[in-house]
C-alpha positions in Angstrom: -41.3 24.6 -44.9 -39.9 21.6 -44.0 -40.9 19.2 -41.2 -37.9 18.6 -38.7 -36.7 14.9 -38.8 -38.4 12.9 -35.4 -36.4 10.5 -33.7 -39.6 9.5 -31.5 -39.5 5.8 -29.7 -35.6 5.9 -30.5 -32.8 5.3 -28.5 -29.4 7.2 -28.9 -25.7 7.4 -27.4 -24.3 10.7 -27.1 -20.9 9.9 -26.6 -19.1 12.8 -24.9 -22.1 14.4 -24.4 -21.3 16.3 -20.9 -20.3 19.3 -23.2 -19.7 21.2 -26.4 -21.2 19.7 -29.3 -21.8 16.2 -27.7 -24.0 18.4 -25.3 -26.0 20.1 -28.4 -26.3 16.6 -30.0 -28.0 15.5 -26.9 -30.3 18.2 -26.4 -31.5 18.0 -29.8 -32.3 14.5 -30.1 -34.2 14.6 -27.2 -35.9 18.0 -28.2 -37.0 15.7 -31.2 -38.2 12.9 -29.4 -35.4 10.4 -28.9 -34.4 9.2 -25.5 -30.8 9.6 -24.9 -27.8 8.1 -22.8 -25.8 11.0 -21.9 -22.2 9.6 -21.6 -19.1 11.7 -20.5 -16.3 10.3 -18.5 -15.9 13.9 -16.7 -12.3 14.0 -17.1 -9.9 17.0 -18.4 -9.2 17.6 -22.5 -6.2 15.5 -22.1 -7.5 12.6 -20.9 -7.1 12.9 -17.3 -8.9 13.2 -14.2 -12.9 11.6 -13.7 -16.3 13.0 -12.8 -20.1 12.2 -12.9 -20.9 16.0 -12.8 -21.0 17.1 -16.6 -23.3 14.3 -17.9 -25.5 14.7 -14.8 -26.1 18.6 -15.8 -27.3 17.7 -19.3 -29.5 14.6 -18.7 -31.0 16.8 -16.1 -31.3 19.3 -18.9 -33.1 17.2 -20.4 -35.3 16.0 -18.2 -36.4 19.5 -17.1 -37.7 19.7 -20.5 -39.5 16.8 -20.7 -37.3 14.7 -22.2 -36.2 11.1 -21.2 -32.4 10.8 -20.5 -29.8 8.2 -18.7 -25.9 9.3 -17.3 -23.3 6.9 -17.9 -19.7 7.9 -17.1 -17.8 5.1 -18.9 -14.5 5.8 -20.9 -15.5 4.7 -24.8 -12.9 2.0 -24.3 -15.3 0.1 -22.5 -18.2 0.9 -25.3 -20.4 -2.3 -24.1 -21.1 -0.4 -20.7 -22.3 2.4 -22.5 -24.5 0.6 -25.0 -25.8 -1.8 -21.4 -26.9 1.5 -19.9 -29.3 2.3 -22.7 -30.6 -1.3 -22.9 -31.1 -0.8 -19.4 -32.9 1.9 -19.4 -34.7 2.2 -22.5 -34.3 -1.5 -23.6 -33.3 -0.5 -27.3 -30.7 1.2 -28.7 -31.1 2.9 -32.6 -28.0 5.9 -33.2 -24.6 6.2 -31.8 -22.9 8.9 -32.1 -19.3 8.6 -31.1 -18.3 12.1 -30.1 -15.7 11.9 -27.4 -12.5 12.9 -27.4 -9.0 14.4 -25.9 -6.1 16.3 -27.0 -2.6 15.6 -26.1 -0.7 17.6 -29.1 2.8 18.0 -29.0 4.9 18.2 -32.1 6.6 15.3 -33.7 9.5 15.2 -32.6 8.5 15.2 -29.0 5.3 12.6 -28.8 5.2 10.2 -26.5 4.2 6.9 -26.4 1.7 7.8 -24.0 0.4 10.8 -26.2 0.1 8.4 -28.9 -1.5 6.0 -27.1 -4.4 7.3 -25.3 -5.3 9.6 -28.2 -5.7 6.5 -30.4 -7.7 4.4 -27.4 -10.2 7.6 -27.2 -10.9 8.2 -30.6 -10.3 5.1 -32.8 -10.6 2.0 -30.2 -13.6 4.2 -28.8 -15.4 4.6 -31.5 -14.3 0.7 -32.7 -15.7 -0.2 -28.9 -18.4 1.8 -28.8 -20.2 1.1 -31.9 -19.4 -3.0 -32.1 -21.1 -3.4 -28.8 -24.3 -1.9 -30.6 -23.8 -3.3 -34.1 -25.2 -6.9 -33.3 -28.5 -5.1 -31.7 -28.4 -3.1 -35.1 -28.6 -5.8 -37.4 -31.2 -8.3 -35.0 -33.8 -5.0 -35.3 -32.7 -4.5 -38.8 -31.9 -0.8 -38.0 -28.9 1.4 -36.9 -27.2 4.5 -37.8 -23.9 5.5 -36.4 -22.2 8.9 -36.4 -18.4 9.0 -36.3 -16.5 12.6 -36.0 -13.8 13.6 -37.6 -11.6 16.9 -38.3 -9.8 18.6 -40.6 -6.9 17.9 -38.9 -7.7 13.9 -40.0 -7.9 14.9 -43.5 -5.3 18.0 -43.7 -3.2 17.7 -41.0 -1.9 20.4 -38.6 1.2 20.8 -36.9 1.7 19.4 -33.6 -1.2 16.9 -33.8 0.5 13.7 -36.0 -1.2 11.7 -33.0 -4.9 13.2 -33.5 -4.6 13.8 -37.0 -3.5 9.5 -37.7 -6.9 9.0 -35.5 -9.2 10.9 -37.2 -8.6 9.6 -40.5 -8.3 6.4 -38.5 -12.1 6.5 -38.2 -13.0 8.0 -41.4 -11.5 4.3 -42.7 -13.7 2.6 -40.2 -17.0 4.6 -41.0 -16.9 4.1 -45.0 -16.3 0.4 -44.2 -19.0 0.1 -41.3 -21.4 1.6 -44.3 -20.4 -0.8 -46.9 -21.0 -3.7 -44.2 -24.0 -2.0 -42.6 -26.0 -1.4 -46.0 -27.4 -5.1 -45.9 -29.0 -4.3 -42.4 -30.3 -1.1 -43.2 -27.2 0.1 -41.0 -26.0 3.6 -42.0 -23.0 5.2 -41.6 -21.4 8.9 -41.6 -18.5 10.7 -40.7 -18.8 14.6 -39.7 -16.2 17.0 -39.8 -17.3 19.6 -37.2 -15.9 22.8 -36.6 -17.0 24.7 -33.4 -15.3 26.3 -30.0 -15.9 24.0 -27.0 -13.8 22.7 -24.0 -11.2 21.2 -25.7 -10.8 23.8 -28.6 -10.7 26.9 -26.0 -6.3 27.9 -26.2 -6.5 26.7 -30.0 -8.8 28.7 -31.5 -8.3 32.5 -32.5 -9.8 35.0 -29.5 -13.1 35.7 -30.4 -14.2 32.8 -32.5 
């Protein structure tokens, strides 16, 4: 049988975590030992609105279960904030995984600046943010790995999502150059392609899935 990976003494970002599969990311890496900065702006699928409420709910998930856990409510545009709050906390940081994101899908024809705009900000200048403000902490401890999501749409396309589907192979560019850079420093890199039904999947997926 084979003996689950450990993440004990490590420090991770959970982007997006306040939900969904950020959520499950969280609660794992804590379950196996990591300490973890829960970090989810609060807003609404499309970018809107702010609260502290669904990152407070999972790190005190966590910490019901004996696990060590910060909140930080930052948008991913300011990426340093959330890479401070685990220095401040747990003086390290080791993995980020750079989960969050929105939808604003309309089709071609009818995408807005603004649609354009803010899905790029979350998802490609996020992740960019984000991971840069942890890279140089990577490379002085000779250690980092960095998780970058994205979909099918990114690498298939789907109608009414040009916006999302430019982004996510956006950061399927960045990750396979962040592992060519990273190698040197023991830095790795990986891009998921997750499928799964959460918050901002819930009127695009069939009934039932």
């Amino acid at each position: 049988m084979a003996v689950p990976m450990r993440f004990d003494g490590r420090v991770v970002v959970v982007t997006g975590a306040g939900a969904g599969l950020g959520r499950a990311y969280a609660l794992l890496f804590a379950e196996r030992g990591a300490s973890v900065v829960v970090n989810d702006l609060g807003g609404g699928r499309h970018g809107d609105g702010s609260s502290t409420k669904a990152a407070d709910i999972v790190v005190q998930e966590i910490r019901s279960k004996g696990g060590k856990a910060a909140a930080n409510y930052n948008s991913v545009e300011d990426g340093e904030k959330i890479i401070q709050t685990a220095l401040d906390n747990f003086g390290r940081i080791d993995v980020v995984v750079n989960n969050a994101g929105i939808l604003r899908d309309r089709s071609f024809a009818r995408i807005s600046n603004t649609d354009w705009d803010l899905i790029h900000q979350v998802h490609l200048k996020g992740t960019f943010k984000t991971t840069q403000a942890a890279w140089p902490h990577f490379r002085k401890q000779n250690y980092g790995r960095v998780i970058v999501t994205s979909s099918n749409s990114g690498l298939y396309g789907n109608f009414g999502q040009a916006n999302y589907a430019a982004a996510k192979i956006g950061v399927v560019g960045l990750s396979s150059t962040l592992a060519i850079e990273g190698r040197k420093n023991n830095i790795h890199c990986n891009a998921i392609v997750p499928t799964a039904a959460s918050r901002m999947t819930e009127d695009i997926l069939p009934p039932g899935t």
